[in-house]
C-alpha positions as CSV (number, residue, x, y, z in Angstrom):
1,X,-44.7,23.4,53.7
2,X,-47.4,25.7,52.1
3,X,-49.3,28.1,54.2
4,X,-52.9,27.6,52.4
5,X,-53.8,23.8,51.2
6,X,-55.0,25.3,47.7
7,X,-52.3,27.3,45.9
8,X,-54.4,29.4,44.3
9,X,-54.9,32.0,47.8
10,X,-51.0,32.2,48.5
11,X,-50.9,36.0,47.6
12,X,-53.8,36.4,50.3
13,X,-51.8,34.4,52.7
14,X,-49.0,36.2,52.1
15,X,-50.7,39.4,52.6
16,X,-52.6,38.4,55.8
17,X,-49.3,37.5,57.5
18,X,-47.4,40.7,56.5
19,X,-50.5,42.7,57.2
20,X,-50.4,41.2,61.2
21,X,-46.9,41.2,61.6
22,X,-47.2,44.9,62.7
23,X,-50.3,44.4,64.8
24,X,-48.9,41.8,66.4
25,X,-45.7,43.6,67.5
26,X,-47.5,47.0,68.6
27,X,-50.0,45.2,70.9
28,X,-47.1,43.1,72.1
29,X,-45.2,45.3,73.8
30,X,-47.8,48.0,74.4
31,X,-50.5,45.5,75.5
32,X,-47.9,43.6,78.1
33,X,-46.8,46.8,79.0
34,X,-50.2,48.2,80.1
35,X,-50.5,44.6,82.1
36,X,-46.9,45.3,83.8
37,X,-47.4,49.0,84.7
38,X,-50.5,47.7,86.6
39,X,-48.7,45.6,88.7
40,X,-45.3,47.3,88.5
41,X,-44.1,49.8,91.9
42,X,-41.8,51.1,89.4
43,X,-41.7,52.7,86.1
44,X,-40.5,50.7,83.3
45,X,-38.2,51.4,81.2
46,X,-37.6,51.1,77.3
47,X,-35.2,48.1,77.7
48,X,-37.3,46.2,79.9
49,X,-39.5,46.0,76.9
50,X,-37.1,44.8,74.7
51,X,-36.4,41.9,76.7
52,X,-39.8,41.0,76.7
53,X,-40.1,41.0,72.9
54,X,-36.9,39.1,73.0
55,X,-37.8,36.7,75.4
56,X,-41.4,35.7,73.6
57,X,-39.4,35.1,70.4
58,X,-36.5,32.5,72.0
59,X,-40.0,30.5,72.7
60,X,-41.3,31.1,68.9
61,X,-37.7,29.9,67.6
62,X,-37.7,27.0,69.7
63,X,-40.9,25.9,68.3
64,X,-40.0,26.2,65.1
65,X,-37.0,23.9,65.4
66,X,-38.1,21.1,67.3
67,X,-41.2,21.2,64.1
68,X,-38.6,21.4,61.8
69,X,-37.2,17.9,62.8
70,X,-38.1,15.2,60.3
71,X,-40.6,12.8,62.2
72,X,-39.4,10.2,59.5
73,X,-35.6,10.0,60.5
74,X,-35.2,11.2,64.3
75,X,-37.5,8.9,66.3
76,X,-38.3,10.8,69.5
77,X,-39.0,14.3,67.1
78,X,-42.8,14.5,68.5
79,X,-41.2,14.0,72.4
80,X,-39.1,16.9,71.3
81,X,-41.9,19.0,70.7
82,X,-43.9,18.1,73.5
83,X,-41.1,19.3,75.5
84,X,-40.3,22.3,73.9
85,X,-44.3,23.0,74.3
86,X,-44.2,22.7,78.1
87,X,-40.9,24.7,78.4
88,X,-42.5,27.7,76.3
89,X,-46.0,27.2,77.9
90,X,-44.2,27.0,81.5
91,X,-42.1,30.2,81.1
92,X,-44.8,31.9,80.0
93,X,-46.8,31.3,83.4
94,X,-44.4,31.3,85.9
């Protein structure tokens, strides 16, 4: 699976994805952790915020998998996603 349909721009995709890996992370936990502290009665601690980065990346893995099943040779591979889509969206509400 290629990141860009024309091969030619891989280095840029490349670059792009390395460039929000640390954006992504550092509004993570310090953007859910603004949202929690606004809410919270008490102060959080430094583990409570590793959970949470734990916790968002059991969803992220569990995508990944159930897209990694070949649609050609397991039959019910899209049903798997669709659940694994629900569970991750669901958990992220509730």
């Amino acid at each position: 699976m290629r990141i860009l349909p024309n091969a030619g721009n891989q280095n840029l995709a490349v670059l792009i994805v390395l460039s929000s890996l640390p954006h992504l992370a550092f509004y993570r936990v310090y953007g859910i952790g603004y949202l929690l502290k606004l809410g919270s009665l008490t102060e959080l601690r430094a583990s409570d915020f590793f959970i949470l980065s734990y916790g968002g990346l059991r969803g992220a893995i569990a995508l990944a998998l159930s897209l990694m099943l070949d649609r050609g040779h397991y039959k019910f591979a899209n049903h798997f996603f669709a659940c694994t889509m629900m569970m991750v969206l669901l958990t992220c509400f509730i």
